[in-house]
N, C-alpha and C positions, 0 to 999 in steps of 0.2 A: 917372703918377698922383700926383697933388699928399700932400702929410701933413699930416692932420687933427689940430687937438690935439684932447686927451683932454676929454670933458664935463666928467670927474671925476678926479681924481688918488689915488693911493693913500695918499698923505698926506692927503687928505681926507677919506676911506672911515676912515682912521683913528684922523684928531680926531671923527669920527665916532660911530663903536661906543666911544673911552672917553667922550665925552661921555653915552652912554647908558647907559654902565656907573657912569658919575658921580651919576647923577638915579637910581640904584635898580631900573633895570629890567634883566629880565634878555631876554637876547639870543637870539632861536628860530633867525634865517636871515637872512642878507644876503643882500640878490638886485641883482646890475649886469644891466643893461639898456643896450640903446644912448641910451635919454633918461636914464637916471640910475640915483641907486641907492635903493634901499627897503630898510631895518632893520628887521624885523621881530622883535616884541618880546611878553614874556609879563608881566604883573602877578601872576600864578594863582602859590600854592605849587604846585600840577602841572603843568605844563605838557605837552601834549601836542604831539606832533612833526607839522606840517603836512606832507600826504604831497605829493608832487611834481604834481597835478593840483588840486590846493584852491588856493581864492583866499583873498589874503590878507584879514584882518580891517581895515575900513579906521582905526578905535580905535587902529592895533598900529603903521603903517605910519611910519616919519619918509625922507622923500625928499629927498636932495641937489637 
């Protein structure tokens, strides 16, 4: 079985979430996937915690 590189690197994933921590928003859930990753992100003073069956807001979402 051959090796695949990675979609996404974790240095990626990284400059990632501080670039979104840079621009003011704040940070709900990272989610990797075999097509990439999605940041999910809250603008709200409250933010509520997306339970594990809810889809994400598509507003919220920034995808590698």
């Amino acid at each position: 079985m051959s090796h695949k590189p990675a979609i996404v690197t974790q240095a990626e994933i990284a400059r990632a979430i501080r670039a979104v921590s840079a621009a003011g928003l704040q940070i709900i859930r990272v989610v990797v996937r075999r097509d990439g990753v999605a940041i999910e992100t809250s603008t709200g003073e409250n933010p509520s915690l997306p339970t594990a069956n809810s889809e994400a807001n598509d507003d919220s979402d920034f995808v590698l």
